[in-house]
Every structure is written in structure tokens, then in C-alpha cells.
N, C-alpha and C positions, 0 to 999 in steps of 0.2 A: 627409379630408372624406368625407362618407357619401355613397351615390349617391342621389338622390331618385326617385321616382317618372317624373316627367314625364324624365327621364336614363336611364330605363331601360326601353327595349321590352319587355323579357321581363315586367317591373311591370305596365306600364301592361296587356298583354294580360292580366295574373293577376284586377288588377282590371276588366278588361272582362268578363273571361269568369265570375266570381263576380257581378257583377252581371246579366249574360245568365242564369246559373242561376236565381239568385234571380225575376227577372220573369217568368220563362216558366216555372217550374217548376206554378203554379196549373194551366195549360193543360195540360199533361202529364197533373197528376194525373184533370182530366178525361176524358183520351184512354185512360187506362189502370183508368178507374173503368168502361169497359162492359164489360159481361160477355156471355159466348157461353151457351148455353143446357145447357153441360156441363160436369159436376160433381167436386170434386175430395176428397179429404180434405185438411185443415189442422190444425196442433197449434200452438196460441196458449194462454199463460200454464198450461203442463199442461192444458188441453182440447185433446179432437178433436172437431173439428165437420168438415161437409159446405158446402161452398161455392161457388159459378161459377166457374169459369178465365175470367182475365182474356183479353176476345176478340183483344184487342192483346198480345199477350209482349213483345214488345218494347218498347213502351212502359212495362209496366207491371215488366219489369227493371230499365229506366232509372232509371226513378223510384223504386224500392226503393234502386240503385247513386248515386243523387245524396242519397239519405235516410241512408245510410251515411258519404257521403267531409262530409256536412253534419255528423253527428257527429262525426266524426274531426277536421273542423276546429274543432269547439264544445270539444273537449276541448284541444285545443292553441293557444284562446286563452283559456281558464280559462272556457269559462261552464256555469255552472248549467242543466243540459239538462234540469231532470224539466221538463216541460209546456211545451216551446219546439220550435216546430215547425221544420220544415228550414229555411223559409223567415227566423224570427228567426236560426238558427243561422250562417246566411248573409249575413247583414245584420253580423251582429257579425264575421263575418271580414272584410268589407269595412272594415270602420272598423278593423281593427286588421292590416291589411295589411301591414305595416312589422315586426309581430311574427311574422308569418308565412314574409315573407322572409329574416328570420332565421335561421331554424332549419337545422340540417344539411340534411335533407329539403326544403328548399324546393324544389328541380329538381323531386323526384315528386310536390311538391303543386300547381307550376304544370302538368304535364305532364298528371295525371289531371284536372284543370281543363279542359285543352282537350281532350283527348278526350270528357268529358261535353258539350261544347258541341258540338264537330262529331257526336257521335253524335243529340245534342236535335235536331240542323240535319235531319240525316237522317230523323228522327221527324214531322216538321213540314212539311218538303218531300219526300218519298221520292226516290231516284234514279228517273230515269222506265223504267216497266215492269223495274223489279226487285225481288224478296223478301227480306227478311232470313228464311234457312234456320237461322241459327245462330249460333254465335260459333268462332273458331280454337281450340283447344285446347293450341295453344302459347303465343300473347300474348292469346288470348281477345279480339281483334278483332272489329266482328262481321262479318259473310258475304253481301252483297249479290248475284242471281246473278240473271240472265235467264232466260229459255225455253233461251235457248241453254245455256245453261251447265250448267243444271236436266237438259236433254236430254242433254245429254254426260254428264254423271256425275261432273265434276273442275270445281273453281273453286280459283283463286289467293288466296290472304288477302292485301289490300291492305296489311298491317301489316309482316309479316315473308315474304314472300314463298313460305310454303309451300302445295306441291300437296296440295289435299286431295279427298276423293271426298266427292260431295256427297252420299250415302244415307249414308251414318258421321259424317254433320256432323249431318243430320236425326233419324236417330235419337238420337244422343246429347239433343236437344233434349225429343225425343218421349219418351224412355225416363223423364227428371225429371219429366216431367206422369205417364206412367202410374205410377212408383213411386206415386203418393199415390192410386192406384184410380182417376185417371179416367176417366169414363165419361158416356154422352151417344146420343139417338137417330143414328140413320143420319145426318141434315142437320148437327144440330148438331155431330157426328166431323168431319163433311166439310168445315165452316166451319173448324176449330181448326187443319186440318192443311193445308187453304188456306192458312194464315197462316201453313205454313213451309215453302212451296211443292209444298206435297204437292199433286195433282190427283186427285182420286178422286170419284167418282161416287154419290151417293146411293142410286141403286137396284141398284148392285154390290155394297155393301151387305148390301143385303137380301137379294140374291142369294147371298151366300155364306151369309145365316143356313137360306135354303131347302137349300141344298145341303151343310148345317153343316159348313160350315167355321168358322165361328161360333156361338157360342150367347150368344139372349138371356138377361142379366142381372138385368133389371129393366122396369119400364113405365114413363114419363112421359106425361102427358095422351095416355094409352090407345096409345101409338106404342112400338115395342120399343127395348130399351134397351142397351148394347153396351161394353165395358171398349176404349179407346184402343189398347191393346196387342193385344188380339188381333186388329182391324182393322188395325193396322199389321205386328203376321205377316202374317197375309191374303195383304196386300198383298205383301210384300217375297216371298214363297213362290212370290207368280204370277209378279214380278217375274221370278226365276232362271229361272223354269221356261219365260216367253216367252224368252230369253237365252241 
């Protein structure tokens, strides 16, 4: 006799947590539709175009990472995905739940299920007074850390237990935004890297472009303009050099 749903905890949570994706996924995309005031390249259908960095990363991961496991699941219960947005995608795994739990992989398809919802939970409520700096590089968790933590220079990955240095978790973060050129005035640099606990000051900034350690790039509405990467040497250069 076959187990049913309402007999099986680990069910019943697949479909909780598919359905949690599904309602709250609208809300995300809102979260991860603002944009900071600095600029990246993108290459969509063989164009390059120039475009905002999403002023949430993290948010606007997620929602890429729930856009993805949404196809993956449109693929493995047969639907027709040209013009079906994540949200249909997700609705049809709900109703066919049972062919889901089927499959050899159904452990990794319940397990990324709940991760995408504890990380949305995260998204929605933040831990109080803590950053996401990054993700693990081992299980690719992500990296919640304090002042404290931030100050020390090492944080623990909640996932798999590993010690990592917290300026090698950030850059790795930071280095993916600068690959694609971007760039951004003094304010708007210092908002982006806010968001991945970076603390730096606007008119240091500037200061480094007076005493060129920098060079401006470009102008926006008459303000100088600044590549992500070479503020973040900058940065990391005074860093050893107070140390």
C-alpha cells in the first residue's frame, strides 16, 4: 500500500514549502526589482547592454535560485515552460506532488525546497543586526555575521561547520559584481558594499581619488564615477597596511 501524503511528514512539508514558494515569490521579486544607483554590464540573448545592480543581492539571487529549481521542477513533471512563469511552474508541481515524490531524487528535490524557504524566511525577516556577506564556498550556504563577526575577520558557516575568513567570503562576492565592470559614484559604491558588510565611507572615497589611489572612470549627473574593484583594492591595501 502506497504512503499518502497526510502519512508522510517529509510530504506534507514538500508541499508546504512549494506552496510557501509559490505565494511569496511576487514579494521577492519586488524586493529584488530595486536597484542601487550602480551600474553593471549584462549579456542577455547575445546582447551587451549596461544595467543597475540589484541594490538587494540577495534577494535578487534568490529569486533567480527559485527561478531555476522552478524549471527544473516544470521539466520533471512534463510542462511546457516557453511563457510559464515560475510562479505557474510551481503551482503545477503542487498538483502533481506524488509524481515528484517518486522519482530517485526526490530527497534533493524536498531538501532544496526547504532551503529555498528558510533562506526566503531570512529574506523577509533578516536575523536582527546581521549581514549576508556571502555564501560558503563549500555547501554554498549563505553567511549571516554581526559587527562582531565582521570585526573579527572569521565566521562559521551554519551549514557545514566551516571556519572561513570573512574578507575572502566578501571578495569572492564582490569580485562576480566587478567582473561585469561595475561601477558607480562614491555613494552609490558605498551603498552596494553596505550590502555585503562592507563599511566604507563616502568621502574616503574621494579621498583616495585626490590622492589617486583611484582614478575616475566616468561622470553621472556631474558626480565622478568609480569601477567597484578598484575601490575595493583601495580598500583591502589600507586594510594590511593598518594591520
Amino acid at each position: 500500500m502506497s504512503q499518502t501524503v497526510s502519512q508522510d511528514p517529509d510530504g506534507e512539508r514538500f508541499g508546504r514549502d512549494l506552496r510557501l514558494l509559490r505565494e511569496r515569490l511576487p514579494d521577492l521579486r519586488q524586493i529584488a526589482a530595486r536597484k542601487a544607483s550602480v551600474m553593471a554590464r549584462q549579456s542577455r540573448g547575445g546582447q551587451r547592454t549596461v544595467a543597475p545592480v540589484p541594490l538587494n543581492l540577495g534577494a535578487w539571487n534568490l529569486m533567480e535560485d527559485i527561478e531555476r529549481y522552478a524549471r527544473s521542477l516544470g521539466r520533471a513533471v512534463g510542462v511546457r515552460q516557453r511563457h510559464v512563469p515560475a510562479e505557474g511552474l510551481l503551482a503545477a508541481a503542487i498538483e502533481r506532488q506524488d509524481q515528484l515524490r517518486a522519482r530517485p531524487d526526490a530527497t534533493i528535490i524536498k531538501r532544496v525546497a526547504a532551503v529555498l524557504v528558510t533562506r526566503m524566511d531570512r529574506q523577509f525577516t533578516p536575523p536582527e543586526d546581521r549581514t549576508l556577506i556571502g555564501y560558503c564556498d563549500r555547501c554554498g550556504a549563505e553567511l549571516w555575521c554581526g559587527e562582531e563577526d565582521i570585526a573579527g575577520g572569521w565566521t562559521v558557516c551554519p551549514s557545514c561547520g566551516r571556519t572561513l575568513k570573512v574578507k575572502e567570503v566578501q571578495q569572492i562576492r564582490i569580485l562576480r559584481l566587478a567582473s561585469c565592470g561595475t561601477q558607480g559614484t562614491a555613494a552609490g559604491l558605498c551603498d552596494l558594499l553596505k550590502g555585503c558588510g562592507v563599511d566604507i565611507k563616502r568621502n574616503t572615497v574621494s579621498q583616495w581619488r585626490k590622492r589617486g589611489i583611484i582614478r575616475q572612470v566616468g561622470v553621472q549627473n556631474g558626480k565622478p564615477v568609480y569601477l567597484l574593484w578598484d575601490v575595493w583594492q583601495a580598500l583591502t591595501r589600507r586594510t594590511v597596511t593598518e594591520n
